[in-house]
C-alpha positions in Angstrom: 37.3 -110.0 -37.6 38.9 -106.5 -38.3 41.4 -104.6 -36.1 41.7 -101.3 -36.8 45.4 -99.8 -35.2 46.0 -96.2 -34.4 48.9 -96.5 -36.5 46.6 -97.7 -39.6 44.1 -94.4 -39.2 45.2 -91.1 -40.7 42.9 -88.2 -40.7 43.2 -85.7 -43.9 44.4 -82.1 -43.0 41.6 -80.1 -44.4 42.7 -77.7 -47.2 43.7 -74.5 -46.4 45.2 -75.2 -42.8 48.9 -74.1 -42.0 49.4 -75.6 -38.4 50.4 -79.1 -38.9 51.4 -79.1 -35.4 49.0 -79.3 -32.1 51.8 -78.0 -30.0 52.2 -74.7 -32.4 48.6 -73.9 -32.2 48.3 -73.9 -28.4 52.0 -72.0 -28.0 50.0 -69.5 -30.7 47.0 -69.9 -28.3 49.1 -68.8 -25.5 51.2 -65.9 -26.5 48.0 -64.1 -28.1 45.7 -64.6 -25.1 48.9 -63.1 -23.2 49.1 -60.4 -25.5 45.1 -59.9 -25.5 45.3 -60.0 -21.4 47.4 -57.1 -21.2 46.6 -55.0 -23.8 43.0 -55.3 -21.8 44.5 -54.7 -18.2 46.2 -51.6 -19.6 42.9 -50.2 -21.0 41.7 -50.7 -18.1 43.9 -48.9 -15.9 43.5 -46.1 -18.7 39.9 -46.3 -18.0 40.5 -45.9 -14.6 42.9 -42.7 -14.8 39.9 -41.2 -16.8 37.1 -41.6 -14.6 39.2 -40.5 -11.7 40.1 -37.3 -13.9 36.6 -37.3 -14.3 34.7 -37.8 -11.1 35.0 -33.9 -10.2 35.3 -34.8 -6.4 32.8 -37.2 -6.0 33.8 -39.5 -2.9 32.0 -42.6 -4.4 33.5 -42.0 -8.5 37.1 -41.6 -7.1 36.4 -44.8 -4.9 35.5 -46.7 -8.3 37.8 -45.5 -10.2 40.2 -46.1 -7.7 39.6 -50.1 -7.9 39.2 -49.9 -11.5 43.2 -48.9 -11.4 43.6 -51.2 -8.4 42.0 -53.9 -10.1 44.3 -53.0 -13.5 47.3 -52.9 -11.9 46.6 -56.3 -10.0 45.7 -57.6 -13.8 48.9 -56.5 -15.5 50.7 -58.0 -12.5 49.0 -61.8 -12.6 49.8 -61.0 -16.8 53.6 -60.9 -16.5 54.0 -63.5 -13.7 52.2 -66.2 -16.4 54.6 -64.6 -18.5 57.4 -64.8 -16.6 56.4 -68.8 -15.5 56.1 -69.5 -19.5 59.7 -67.8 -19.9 61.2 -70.1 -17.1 59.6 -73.2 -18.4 61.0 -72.6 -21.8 64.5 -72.0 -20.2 64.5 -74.9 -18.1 62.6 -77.4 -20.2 64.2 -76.3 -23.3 60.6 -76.0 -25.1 58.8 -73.3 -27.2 56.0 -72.5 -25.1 55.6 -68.8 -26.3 55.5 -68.2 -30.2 56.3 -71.4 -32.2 58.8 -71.8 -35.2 55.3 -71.9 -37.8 53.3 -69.1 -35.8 54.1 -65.1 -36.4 52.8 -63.5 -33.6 53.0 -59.3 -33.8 56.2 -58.3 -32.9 56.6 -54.3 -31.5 59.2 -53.6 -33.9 
């Protein structure tokens, strides 16, 4: 009869791959969905400050672009508290949620 242990089964890295490390990729996951969230939310609000520019006094184009920059500004609000919540829960768990030791994610400087 043959037993097969998890211990006893390894699974090749394919070539080519540079995350060795499950943990890394979702932290890389993470702070790039972040990133992506409010880069969007701000072109939104941008969106927004156009069409109002835009509407030339039209009650019902002000109104939508009114909750497009409503809706924008609620966005880049839920944005930084998940932000925020993944700060605190690498401060007080003492893990790297947010941009791993392997992972570069851009950096504005």
């Amino acid at each position: 009869m043959l037993k097969i242990f998890a211990a006893d089964l390894t699974i090749p890295q394919p070539p080519g791959m540079r995350i060795t490390d499950v943990g890394m990729l979702i932290s890389a996951i993470v702070g790039t969905l972040l990133i992506l969230a409010a880069l969007m939310a701000f072109l939104y609000l941008i969106m927004g400050g156009i069409q109002w520019i835009t509407s030339g006094g039209d009650k019902t184009h002000m109104e939508e672009a009114r909750n497009k920059i409503t809706h924008a500004i609620v966005g880049l609000i839920i944005v930084g508290a998940a932000w925020a919540v993944m700060m605190l829960v690498q401060n007080f768990l003492g893990i790297n949620v947010i941009g791993s030791q392997g992972i570069n994610l851009p950096k504005p400087y």
